[in-house]
MILOMAR-662945 format. One record per residue: residue number from 1; x, z, y of N, C-alpha, C, O in turn; residue in three letters. Coordinates in nm, 3 decimals. Atoms other than C-alpha are relative to their C-alpha. Example, Ala and Ser with C-alpha at 12.3 -4.5 7.8 and 13.67 -1.06 7.14 Angstrom:
# MILOMAR-662945
+-----+---------+---------+---------+---------+---------+---------+---------+---------+---------+---------+---------+---------+------+
! seq !     n_u !     n_w !     n_v !    ca_u !    ca_w !    ca_v !     c_u !     c_w !     c_v !     o_u !     o_w !     o_v ! type !
+-----+---------+---------+---------+---------+---------+---------+---------+---------+---------+---------+---------+---------+------+
!   1 !   0.089 !   0.000 !  -0.119 !   1.230 !   0.780 !  -0.450 !   0.090 !   0.000 !   0.120 !   0.194 !   0.066 !   0.118 !  ala !
!   2 !  -0.082 !  -0.006 !  -0.119 !   1.367 !   0.714 !  -0.106 !  -0.077 !   0.073 !   0.109 !  -0.026 !   0.090 !   0.220 !  ser !
+-----+---------+---------+---------+---------+---------+---------+---------+---------+---------+---------+---------+---------+------+
***
This chain:
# MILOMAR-662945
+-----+---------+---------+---------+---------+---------+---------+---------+---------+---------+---------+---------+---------+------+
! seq !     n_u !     n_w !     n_v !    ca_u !    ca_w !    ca_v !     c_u !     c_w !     c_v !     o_u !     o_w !     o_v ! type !
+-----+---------+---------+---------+---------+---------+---------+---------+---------+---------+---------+---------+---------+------+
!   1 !   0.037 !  -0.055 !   0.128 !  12.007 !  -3.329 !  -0.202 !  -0.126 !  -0.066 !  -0.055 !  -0.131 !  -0.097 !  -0.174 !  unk !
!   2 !   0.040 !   0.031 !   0.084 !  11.696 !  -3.459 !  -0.225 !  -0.077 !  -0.139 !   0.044 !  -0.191 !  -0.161 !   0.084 !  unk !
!   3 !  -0.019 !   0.127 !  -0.090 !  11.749 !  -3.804 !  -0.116 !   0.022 !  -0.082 !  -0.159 !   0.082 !  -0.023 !  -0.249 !  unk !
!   4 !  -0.033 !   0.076 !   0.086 !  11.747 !  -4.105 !  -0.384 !   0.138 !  -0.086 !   0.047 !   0.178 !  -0.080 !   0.163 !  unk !
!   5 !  -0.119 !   0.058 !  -0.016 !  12.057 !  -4.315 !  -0.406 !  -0.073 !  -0.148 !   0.060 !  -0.009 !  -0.209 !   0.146 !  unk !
!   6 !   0.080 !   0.087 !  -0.071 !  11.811 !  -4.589 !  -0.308 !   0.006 !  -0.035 !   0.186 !   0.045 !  -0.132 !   0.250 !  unk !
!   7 !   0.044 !  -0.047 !  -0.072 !  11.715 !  -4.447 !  -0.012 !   0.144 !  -0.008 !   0.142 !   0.129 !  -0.030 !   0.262 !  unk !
!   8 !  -0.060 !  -0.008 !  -0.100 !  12.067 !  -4.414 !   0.139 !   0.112 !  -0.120 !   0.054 !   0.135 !  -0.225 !  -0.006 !  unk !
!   9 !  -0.055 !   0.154 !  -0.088 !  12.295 !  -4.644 !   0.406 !   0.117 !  -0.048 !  -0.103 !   0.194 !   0.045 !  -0.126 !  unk !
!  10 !  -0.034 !   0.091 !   0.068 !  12.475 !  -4.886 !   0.177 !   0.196 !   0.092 !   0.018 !   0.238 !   0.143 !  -0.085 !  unk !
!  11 !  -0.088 !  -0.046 !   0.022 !  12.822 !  -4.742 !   0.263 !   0.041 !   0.201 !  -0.095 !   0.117 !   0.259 !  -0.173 !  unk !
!  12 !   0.044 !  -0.181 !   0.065 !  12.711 !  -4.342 !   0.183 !   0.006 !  -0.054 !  -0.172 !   0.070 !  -0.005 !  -0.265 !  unk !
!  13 !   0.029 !   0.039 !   0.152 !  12.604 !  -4.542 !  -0.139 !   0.125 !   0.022 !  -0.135 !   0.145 !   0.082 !  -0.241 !  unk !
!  14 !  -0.152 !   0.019 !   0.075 !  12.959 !  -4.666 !  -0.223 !   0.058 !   0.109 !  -0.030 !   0.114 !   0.104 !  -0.140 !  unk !
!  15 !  -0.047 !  -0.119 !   0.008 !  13.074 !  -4.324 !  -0.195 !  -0.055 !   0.073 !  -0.135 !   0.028 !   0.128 !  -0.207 !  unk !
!  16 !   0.059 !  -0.024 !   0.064 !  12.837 !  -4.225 !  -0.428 !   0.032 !   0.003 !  -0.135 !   0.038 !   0.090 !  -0.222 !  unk !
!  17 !  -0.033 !   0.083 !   0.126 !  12.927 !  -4.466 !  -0.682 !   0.154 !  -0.006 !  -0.020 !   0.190 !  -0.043 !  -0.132 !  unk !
!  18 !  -0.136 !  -0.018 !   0.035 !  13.296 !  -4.429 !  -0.662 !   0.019 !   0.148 !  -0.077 !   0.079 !   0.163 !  -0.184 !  unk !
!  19 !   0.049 !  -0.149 !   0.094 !  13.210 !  -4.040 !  -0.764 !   0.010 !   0.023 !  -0.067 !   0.098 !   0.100 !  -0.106 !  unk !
!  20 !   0.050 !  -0.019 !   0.077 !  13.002 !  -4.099 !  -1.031 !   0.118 !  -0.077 !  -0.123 !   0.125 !  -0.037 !  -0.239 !  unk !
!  21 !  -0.072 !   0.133 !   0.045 !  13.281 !  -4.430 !  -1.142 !   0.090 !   0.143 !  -0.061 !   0.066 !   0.174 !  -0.177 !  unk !
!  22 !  -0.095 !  -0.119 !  -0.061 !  13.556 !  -4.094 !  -1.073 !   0.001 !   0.085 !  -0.152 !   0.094 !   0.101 !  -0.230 !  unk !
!  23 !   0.038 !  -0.084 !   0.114 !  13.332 !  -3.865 !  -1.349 !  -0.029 !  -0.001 !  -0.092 !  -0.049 !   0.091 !  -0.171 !  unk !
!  24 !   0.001 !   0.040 !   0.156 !  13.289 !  -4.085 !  -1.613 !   0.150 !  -0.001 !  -0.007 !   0.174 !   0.079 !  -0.097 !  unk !
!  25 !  -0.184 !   0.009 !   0.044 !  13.674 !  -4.116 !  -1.643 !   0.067 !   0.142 !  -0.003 !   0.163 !   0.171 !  -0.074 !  unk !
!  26 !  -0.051 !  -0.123 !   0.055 !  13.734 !  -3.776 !  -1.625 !  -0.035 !   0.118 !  -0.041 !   0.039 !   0.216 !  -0.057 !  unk !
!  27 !   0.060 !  -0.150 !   0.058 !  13.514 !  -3.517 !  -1.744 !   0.019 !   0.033 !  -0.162 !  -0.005 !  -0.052 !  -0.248 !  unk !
!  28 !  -0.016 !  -0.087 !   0.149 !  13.579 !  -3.310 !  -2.073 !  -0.117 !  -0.111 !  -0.048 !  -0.204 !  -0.140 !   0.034 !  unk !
!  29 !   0.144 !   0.045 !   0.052 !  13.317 !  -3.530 !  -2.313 !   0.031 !   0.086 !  -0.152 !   0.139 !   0.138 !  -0.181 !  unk !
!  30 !   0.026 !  -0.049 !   0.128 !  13.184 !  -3.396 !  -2.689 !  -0.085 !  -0.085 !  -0.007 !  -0.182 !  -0.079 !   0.068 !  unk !
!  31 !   0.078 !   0.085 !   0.062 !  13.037 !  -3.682 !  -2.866 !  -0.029 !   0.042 !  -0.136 !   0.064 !   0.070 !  -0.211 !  unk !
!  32 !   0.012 !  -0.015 !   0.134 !  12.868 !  -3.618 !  -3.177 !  -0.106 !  -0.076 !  -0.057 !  -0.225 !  -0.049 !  -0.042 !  unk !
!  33 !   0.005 !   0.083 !   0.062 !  12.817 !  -3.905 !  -3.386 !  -0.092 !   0.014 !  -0.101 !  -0.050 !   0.088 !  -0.190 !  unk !
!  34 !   0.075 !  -0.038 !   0.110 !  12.509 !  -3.909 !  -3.622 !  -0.065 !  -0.122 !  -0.082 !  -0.170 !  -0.184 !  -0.066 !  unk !
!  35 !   0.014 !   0.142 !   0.082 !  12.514 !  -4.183 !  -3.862 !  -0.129 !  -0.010 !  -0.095 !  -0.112 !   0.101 !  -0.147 !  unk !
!  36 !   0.063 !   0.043 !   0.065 !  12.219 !  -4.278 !  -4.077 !   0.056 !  -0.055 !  -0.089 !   0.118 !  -0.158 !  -0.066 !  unk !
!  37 !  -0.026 !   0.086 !   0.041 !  12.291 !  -4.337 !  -4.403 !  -0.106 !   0.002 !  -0.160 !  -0.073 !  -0.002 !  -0.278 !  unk !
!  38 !   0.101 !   0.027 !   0.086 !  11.984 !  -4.356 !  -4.598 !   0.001 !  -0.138 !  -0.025 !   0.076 !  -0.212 !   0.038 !  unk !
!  39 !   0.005 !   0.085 !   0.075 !  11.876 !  -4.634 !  -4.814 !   0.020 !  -0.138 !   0.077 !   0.114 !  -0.214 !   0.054 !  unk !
!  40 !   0.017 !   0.092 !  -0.070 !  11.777 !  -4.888 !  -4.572 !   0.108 !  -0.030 !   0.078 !   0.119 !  -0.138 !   0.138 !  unk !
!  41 !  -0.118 !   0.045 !  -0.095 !  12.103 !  -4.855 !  -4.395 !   0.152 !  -0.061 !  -0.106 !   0.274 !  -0.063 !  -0.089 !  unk !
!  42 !  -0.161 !   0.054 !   0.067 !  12.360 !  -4.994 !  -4.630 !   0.038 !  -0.109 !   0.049 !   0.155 !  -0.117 !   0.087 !  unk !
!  43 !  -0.109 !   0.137 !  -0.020 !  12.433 !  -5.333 !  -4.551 !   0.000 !   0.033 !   0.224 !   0.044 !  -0.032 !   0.319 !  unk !
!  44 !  -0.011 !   0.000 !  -0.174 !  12.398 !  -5.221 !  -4.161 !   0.135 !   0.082 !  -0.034 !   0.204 !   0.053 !   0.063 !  unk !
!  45 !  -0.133 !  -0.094 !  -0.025 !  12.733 !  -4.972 !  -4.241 !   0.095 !  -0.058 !   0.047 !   0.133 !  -0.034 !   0.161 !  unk !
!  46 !  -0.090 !   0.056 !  -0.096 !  12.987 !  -5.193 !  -4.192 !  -0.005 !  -0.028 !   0.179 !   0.076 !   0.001 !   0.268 !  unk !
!  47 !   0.026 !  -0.005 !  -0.135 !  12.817 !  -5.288 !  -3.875 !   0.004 !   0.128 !   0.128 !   0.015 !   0.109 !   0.249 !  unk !
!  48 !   0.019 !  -0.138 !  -0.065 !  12.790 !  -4.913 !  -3.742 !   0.185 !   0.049 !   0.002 !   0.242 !   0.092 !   0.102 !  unk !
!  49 !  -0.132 !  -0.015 !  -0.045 !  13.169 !  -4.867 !  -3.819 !   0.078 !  -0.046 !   0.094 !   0.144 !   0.020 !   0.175 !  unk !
!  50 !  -0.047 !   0.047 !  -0.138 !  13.281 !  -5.146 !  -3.604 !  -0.027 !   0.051 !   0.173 !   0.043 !   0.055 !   0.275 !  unk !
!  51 !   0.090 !  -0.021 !  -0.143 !  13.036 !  -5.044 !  -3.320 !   0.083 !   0.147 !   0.053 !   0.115 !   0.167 !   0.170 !  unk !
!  52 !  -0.076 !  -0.155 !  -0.043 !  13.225 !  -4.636 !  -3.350 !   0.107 !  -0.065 !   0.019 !   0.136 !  -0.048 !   0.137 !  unk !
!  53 !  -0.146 !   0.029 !  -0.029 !  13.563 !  -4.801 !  -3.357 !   0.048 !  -0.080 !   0.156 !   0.158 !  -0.085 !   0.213 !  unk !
!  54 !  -0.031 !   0.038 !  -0.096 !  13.472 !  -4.990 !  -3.060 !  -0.037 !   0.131 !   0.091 !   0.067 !   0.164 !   0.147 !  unk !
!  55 !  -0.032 !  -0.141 !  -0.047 !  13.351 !  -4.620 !  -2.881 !   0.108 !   0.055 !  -0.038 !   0.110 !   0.162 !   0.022 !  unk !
!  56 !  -0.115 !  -0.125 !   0.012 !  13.670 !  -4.449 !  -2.998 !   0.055 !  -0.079 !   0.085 !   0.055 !  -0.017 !   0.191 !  unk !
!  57 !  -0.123 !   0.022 !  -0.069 !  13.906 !  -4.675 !  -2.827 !  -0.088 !   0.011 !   0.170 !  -0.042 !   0.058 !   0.274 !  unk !
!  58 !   0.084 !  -0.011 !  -0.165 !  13.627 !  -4.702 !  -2.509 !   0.087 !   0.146 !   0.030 !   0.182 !   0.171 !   0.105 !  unk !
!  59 !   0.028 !  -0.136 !  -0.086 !  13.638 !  -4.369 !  -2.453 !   0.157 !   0.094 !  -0.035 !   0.180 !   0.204 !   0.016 !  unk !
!  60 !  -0.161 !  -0.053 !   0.012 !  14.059 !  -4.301 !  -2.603 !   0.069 !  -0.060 !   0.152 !   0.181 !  -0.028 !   0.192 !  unk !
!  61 !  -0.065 !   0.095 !  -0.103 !  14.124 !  -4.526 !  -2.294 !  -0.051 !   0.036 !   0.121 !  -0.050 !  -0.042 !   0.217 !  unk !
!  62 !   0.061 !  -0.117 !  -0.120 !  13.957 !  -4.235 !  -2.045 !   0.110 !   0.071 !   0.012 !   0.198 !   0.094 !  -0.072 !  unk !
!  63 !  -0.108 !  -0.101 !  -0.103 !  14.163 !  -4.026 !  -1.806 !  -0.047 !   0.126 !  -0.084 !   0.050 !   0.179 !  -0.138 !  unk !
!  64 !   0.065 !  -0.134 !   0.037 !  13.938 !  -3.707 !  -1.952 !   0.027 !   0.003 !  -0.111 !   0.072 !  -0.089 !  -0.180 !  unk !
!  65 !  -0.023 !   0.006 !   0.190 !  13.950 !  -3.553 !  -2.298 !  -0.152 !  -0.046 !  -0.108 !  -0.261 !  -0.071 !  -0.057 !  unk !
!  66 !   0.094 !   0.021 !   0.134 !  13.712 !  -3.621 !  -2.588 !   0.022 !   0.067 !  -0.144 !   0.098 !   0.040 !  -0.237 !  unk !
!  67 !   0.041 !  -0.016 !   0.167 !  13.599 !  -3.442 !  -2.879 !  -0.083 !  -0.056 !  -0.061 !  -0.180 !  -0.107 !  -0.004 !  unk !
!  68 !   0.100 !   0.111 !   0.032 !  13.438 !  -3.614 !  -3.123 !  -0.021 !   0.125 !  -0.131 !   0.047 !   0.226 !  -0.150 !  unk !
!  69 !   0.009 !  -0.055 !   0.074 !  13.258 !  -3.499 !  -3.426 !  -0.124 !  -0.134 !  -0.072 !  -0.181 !  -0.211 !   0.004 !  unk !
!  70 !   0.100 !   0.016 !   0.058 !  13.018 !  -3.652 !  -3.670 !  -0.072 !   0.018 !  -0.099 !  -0.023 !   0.117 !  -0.155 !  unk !
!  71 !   0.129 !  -0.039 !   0.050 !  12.730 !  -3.629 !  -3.877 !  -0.066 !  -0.067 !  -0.059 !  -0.138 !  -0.134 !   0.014 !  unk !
!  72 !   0.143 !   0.115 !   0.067 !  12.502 !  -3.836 !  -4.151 !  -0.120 !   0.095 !  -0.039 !  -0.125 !   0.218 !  -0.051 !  unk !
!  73 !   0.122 !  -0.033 !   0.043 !  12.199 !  -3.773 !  -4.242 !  -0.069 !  -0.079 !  -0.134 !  -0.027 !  -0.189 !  -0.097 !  unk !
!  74 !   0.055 !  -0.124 !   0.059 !  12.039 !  -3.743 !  -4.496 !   0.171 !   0.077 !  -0.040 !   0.280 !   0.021 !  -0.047 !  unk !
!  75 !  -0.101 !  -0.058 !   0.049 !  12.279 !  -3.475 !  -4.604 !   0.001 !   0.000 !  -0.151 !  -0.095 !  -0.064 !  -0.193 !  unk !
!  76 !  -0.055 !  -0.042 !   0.111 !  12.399 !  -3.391 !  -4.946 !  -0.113 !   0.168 !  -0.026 !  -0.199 !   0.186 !  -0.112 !  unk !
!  77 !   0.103 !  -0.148 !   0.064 !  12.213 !  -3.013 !  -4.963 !  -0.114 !   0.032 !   0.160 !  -0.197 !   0.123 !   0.156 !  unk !
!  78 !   0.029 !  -0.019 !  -0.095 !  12.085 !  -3.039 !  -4.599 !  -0.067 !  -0.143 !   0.090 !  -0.060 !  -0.252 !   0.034 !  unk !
!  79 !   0.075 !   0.129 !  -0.079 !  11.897 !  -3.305 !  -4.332 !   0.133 !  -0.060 !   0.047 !   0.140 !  -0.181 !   0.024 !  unk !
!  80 !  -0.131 !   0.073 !  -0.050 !  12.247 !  -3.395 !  -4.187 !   0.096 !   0.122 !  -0.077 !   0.068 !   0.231 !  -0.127 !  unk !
!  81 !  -0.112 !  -0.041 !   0.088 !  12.588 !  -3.315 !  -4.332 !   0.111 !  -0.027 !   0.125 !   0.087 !  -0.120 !   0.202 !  unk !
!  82 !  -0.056 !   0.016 !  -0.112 !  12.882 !  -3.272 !  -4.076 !   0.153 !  -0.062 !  -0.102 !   0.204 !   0.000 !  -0.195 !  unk !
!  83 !  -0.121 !   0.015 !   0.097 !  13.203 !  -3.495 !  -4.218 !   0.105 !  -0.031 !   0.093 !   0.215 !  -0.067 !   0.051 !  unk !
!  84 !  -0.118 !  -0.013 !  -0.038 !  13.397 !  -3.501 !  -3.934 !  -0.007 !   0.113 !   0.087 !  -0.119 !   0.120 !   0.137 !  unk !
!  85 !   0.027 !  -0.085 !  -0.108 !  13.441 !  -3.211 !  -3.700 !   0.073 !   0.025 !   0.093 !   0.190 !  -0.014 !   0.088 !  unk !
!  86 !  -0.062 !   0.002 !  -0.157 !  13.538 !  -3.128 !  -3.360 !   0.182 !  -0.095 !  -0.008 !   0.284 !  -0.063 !  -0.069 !  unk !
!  87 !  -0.178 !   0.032 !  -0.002 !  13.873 !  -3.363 !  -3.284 !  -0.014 !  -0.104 !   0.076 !  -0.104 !  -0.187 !   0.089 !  unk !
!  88 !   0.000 !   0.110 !  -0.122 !  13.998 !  -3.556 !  -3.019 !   0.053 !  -0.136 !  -0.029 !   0.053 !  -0.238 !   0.040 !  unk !
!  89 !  -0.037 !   0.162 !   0.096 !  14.142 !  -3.824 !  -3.287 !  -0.094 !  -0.025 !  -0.089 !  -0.125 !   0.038 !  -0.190 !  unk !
!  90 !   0.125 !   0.019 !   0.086 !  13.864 !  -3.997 !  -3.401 !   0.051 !  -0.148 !  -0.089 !  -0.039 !  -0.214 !  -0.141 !  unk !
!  91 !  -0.022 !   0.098 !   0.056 !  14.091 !  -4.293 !  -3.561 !  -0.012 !   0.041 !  -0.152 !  -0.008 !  -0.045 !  -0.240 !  unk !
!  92 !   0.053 !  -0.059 !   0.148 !  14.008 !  -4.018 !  -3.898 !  -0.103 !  -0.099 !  -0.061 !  -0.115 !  -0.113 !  -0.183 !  unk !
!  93 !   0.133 !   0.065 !   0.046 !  13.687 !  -4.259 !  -3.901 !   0.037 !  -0.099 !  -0.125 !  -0.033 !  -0.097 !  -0.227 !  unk !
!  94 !  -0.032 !   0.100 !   0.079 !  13.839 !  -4.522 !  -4.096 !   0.037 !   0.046 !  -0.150 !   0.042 !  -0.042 !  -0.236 !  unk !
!  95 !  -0.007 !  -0.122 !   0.105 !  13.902 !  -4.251 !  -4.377 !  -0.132 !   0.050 !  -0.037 !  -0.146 !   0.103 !  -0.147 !  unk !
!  96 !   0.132 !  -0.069 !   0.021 !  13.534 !  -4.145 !  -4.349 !  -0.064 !  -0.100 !  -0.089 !  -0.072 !  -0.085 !  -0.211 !  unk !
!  97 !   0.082 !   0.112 !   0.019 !  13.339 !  -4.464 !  -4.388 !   0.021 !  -0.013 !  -0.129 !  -0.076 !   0.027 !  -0.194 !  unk !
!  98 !  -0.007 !   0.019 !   0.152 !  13.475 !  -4.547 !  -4.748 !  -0.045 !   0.101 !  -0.102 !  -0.067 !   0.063 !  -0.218 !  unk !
!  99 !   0.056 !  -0.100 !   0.036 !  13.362 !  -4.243 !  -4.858 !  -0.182 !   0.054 !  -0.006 !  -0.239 !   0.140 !  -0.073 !  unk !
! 100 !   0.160 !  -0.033 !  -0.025 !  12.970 !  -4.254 !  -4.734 !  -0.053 !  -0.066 !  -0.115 !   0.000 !  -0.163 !  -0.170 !  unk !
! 101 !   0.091 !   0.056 !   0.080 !  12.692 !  -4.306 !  -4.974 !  -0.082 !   0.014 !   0.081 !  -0.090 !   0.099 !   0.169 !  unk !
! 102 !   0.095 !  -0.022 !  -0.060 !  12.394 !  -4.424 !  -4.877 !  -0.144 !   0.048 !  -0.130 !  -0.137 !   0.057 !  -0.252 !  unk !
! 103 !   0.105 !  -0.027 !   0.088 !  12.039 !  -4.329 !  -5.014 !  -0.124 !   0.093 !   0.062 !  -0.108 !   0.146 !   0.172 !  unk !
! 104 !   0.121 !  -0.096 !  -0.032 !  11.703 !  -4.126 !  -4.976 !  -0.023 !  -0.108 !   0.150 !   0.001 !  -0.219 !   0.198 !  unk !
! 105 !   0.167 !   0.023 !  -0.126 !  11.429 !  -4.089 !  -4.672 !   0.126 !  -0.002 !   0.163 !   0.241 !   0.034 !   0.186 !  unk !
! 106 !  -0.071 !  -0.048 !  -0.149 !  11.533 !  -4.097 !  -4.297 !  -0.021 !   0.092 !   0.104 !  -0.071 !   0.067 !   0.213 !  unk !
! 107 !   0.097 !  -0.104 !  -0.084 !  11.471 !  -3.754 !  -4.163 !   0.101 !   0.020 !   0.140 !   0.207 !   0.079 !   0.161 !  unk !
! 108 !  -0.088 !   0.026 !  -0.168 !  11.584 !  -3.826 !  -3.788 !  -0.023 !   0.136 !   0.067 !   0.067 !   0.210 !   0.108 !  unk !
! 109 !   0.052 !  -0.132 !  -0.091 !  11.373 !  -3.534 !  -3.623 !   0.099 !   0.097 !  -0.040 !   0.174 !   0.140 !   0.047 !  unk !
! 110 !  -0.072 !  -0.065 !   0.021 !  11.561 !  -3.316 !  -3.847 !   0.094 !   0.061 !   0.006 !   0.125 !   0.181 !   0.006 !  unk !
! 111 !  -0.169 !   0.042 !   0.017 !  11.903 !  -3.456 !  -3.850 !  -0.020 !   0.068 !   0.154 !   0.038 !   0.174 !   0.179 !  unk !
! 112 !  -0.044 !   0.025 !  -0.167 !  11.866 !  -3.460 !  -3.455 !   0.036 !   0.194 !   0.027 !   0.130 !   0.249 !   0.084 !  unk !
! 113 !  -0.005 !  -0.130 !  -0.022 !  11.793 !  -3.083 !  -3.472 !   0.148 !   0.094 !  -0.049 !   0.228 !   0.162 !   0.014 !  unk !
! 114 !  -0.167 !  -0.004 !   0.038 !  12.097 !  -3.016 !  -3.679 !   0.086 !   0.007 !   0.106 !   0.145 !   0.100 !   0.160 !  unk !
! 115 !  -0.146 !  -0.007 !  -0.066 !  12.322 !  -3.145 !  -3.484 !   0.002 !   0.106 !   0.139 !   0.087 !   0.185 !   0.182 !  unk !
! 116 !  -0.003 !  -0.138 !  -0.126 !  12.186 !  -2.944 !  -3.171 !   0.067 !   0.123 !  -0.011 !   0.157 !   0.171 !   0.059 !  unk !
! 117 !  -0.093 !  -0.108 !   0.049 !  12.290 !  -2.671 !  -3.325 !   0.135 !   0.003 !  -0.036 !   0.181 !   0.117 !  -0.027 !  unk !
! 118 !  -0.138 !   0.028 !   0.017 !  12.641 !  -2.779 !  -3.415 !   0.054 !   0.032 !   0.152 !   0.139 !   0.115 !   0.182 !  unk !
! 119 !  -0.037 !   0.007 !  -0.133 !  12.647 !  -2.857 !  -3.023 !  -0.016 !   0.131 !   0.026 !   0.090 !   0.161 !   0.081 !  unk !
! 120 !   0.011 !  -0.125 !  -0.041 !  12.520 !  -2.460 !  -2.964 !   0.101 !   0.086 !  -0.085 !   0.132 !   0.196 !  -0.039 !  unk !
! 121 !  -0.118 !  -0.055 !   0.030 !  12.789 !  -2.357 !  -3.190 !   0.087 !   0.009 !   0.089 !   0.115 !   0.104 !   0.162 !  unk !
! 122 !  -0.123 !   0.050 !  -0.073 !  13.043 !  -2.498 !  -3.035 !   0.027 !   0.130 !   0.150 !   0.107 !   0.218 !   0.182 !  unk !
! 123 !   0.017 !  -0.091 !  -0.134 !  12.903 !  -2.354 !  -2.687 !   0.036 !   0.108 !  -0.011 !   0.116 !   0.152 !   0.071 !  unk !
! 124 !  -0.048 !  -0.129 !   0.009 !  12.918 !  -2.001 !  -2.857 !   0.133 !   0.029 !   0.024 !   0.192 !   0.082 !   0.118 !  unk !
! 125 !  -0.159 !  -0.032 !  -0.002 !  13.251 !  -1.997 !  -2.964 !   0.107 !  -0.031 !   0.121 !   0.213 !   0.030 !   0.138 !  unk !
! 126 !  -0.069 !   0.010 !  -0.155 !  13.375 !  -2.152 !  -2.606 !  -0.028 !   0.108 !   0.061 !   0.068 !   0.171 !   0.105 !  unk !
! 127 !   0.048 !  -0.162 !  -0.096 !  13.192 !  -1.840 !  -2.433 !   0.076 !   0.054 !  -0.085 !   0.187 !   0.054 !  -0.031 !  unk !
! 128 !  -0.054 !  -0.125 !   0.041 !  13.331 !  -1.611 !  -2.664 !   0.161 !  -0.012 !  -0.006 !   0.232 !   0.088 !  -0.021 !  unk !
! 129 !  -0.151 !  -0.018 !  -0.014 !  13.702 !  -1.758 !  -2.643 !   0.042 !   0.057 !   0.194 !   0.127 !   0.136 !   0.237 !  unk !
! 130 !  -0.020 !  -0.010 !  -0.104 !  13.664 !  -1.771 !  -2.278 !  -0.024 !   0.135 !   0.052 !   0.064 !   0.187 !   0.120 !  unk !
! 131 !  -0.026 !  -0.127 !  -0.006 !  13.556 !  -1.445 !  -2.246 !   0.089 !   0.113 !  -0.079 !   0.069 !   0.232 !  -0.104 !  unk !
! 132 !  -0.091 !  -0.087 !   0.113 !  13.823 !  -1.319 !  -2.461 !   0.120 !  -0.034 !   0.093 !   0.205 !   0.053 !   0.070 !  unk !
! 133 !  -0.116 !   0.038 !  -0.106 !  14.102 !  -1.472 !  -2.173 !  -0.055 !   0.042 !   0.065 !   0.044 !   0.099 !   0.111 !  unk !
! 134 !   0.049 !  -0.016 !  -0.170 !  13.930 !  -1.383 !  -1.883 !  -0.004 !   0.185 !  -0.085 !   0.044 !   0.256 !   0.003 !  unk !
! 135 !  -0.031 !  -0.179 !   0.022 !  13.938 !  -0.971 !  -2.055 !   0.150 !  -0.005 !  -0.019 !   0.221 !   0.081 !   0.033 !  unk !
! 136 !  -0.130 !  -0.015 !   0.001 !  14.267 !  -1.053 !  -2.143 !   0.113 !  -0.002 !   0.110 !   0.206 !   0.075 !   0.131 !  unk !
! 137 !  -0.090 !   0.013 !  -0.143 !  14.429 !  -1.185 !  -1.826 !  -0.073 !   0.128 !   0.108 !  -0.002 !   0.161 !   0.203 !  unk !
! 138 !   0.008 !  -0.096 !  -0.097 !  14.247 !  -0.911 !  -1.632 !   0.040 !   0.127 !  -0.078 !   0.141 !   0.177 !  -0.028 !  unk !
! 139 !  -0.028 !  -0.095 !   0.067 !  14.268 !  -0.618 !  -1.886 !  -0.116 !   0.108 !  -0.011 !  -0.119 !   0.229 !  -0.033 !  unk !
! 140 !   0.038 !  -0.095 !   0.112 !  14.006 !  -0.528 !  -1.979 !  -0.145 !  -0.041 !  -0.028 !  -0.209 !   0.017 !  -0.115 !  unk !
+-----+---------+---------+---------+---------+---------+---------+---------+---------+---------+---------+---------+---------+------+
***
């Protein structure tokens, strides 16, 4: 436990690392995508689309599932604006992108906070489905 991976005999290691190899390929992921698209970022857009299109297929080409969601910033009435939400087909992107304007300040701290909260949504409504099966399959 509280041993570095450093620390231990070269075969223990491998073990280690086949694991970790093991749990990137299959754990549930939620990516949420938070694009910048203030002023300074326009001629970088194209570039930021390619770069997601190469993450969607990375991570469509995992044993595990993926939700994806994303997010620009500045928003429209808010610091970030959510324009895609929760979905495990993120080839929607190519539908998004033509649609972004860019413009204004770059409020990152903000945006970042935002989205946290999107992510503590989410969490809610998983607790509250899951505890809505687990009363149901027992009864009560």
């Amino acid at each position: 436990k509280d041993t570095e991976i450093e620390e231990l005999p070269p075969d223990k290691r491998g073990e280690v690392m086949e694991v970790v190899d093991e749990l990137g390929e299959t754990v549930h992921l939620q990516v949420l995508v938070l694009v910048d698209t203030s002023a300074s970022m326009k001629p970088k857009l194209p570039t930021v689309k390619e770069a997601l299109i190469d993450l969607s297929i990375s991570l469509n080409s995992r044993i595990g599932e993926n939700q994806f969601g994303m997010c620009v910033f500045p928003g429209k009435s808010s610091d970030a604006e959510i324009v895609l939400n929760w979905t495990p087909r993120f080839d929607s992107l190519s539908s998004i992108f033509p649609k972004l304007t860019t413009g204004g300040i770059t409020p990152t701290g903000p945006a970042i906070r935002e989205a946290l909260q999107h992510f503590k949504s989410v969490r809610s409504r998983k607790g509250l489905l899951e505890a809505k099966e687990e009363h149901d399959e027992f009864g009560f």
